[in-house]
N, C-alpha and C positions, 0 to 999 in steps of 0.2 A: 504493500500500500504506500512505501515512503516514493517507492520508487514510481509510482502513478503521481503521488503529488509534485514530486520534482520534476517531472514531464511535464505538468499542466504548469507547473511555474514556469519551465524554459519556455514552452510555448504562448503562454501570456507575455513575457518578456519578446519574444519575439516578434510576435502581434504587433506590439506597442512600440516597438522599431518600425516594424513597417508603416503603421499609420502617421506614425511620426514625418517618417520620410514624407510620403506620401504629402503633406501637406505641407513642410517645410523645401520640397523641390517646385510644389506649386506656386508659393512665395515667394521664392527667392530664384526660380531657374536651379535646373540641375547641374549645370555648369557654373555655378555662384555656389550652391548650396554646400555646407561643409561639415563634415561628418560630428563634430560636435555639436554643431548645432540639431542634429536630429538625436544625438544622443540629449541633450538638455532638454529638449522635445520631449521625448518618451519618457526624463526623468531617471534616468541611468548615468552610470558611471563613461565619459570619454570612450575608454578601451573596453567597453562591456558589448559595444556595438561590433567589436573584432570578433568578437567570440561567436559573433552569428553571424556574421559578411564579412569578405576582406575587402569591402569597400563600396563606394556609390554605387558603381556600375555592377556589382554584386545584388547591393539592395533592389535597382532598380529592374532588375532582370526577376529577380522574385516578387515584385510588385503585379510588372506586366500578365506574367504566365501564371499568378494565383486568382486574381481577378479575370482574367479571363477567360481561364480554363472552369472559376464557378461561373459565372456567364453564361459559359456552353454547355455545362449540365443543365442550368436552369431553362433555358434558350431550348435543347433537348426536350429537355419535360413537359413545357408549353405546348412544343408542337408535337410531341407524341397525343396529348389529348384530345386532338383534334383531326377530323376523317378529311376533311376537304382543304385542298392545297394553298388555296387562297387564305384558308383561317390562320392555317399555321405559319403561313408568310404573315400572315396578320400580329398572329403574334410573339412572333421571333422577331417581329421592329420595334411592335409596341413595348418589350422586354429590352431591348437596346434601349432604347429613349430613358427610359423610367430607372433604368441601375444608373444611369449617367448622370441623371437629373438627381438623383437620389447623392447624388458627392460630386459637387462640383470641383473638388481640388484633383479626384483622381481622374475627371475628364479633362480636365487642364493635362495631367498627367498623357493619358495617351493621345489626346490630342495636337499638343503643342508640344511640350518638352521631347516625346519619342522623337519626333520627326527632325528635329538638331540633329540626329546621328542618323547615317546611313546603314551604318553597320546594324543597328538597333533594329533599324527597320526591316533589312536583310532577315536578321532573326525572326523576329515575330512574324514576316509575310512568312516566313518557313514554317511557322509553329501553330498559334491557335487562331490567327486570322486566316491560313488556310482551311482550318477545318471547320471555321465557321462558314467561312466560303463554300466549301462543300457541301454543309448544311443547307444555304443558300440554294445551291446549285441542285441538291435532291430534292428539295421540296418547289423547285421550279420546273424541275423537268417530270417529276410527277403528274407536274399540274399540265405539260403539255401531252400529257402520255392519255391523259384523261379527258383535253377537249376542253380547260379551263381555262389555258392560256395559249397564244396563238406558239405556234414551233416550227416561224420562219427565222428563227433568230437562237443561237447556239444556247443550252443552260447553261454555258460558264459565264459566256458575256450578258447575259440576264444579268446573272446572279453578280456581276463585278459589277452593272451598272447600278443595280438595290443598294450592295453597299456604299458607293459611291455617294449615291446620292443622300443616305440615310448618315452618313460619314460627314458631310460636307454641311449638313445641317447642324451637326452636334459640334463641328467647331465654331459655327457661326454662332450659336448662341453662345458658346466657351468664351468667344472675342468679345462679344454684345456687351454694354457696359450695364444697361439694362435687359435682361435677357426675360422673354416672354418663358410663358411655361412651356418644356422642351418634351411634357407628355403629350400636350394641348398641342405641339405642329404635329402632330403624328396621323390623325384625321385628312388635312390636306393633303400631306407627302401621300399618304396610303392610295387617296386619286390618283393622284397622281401616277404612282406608280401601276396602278391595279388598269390604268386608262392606256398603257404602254402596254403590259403584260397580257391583257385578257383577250380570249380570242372574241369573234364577233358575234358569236353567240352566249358568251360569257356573260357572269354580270356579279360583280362586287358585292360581299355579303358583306 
């Protein structure tokens, strides 16, 4: 039992590293931001942050791939509940918008700080923004296989132009100095899209 509570203590501790970061790379840029300052953040010792990352680009690497990899489980789950392709495109966006909207430091996060680095980005297109993509892409190509949406146009490049476009809105409200409610644009992007994707005898539920 000692040894369960000292797990949940590393793992609290660790936690509180990451949200630390997380908010202190929002503030301050992750190329400004410096590693005592997230430890003062979390309320830790300087070197207590070593003992769980050897550094920024450590933390921020476990930033990206922990929040996004629960994203995709949930994002998953959403649309396993749902029979009709268009529902679960519905709400595999409407889940993007509302974890974003829900921390605005960690959309700051992948929005604006990821994209400073090349290399960062390299990664992550490798890792769980492809698989969300492919998520993307099965439940697009379902929907063409079914007569829901039209399939003169490839499921991958569907599925890049969803994210794109659902991508592109969630840095503009990140930028917005006043930013509208980012679950509330979700309805019109959904036209939007749903008015590209659907075939002509489709129709938006």
């Amino acid at each position: 039992m000692g040894g369960a509570l000292r797990n949940d203590a590393r793992e609290a501790k660790r936690s509180a590293i990451l949200r630390a970061a997380v908010e202190v790379f929002a503030e301050r840029g992750y190329e400004d931001a410096r590693m005592r300052e997230v430890a003062e953040r979390a309320g830790v010792a300087d070197g207590t942050t070593y003992l769980y990352f050897e550094g920024k680009e450590a933390i921020l690497v476990a930033i990206l791939e922990e929040h996004a990899k629960a994203f995709l489980q949930r994002a998953r789950r959403d649309a396993a509940k749902q029979k009709d392709p268009g529902a679960r495109l519905r709400k595999v966006i409407e889940r993007h918008l509302l974890s974003l909207e829900n921390d605005r430091a960690l959309a700051h996060i992948f929005q604006i700080e990821l994209r400073h680095s090349r290399r960062f980005l390299r990664q992550v297109a490798r890792g769980q923004v492809a698989e969300y993509l492919r998520l993307l892409q099965r439940i697009i190509a379902d929907g063409m296989a079914s007569g829901r949406f039209r399939n003169d146009v490839p499921a991958d490049v569907a599925a890049r132009a969803v994210f794109g476009a659902v991508d592109e809105l969630i840095t503009s409200w990140v930028l917005a100095e006043r930013p509208r409610s980012l679950a509330g644009q979700a309805a019109p992007l959904l036209r939007l899209l749903f008015g590209g994707l659907e075939s002509r005898g489709g129709e938006c539920k």
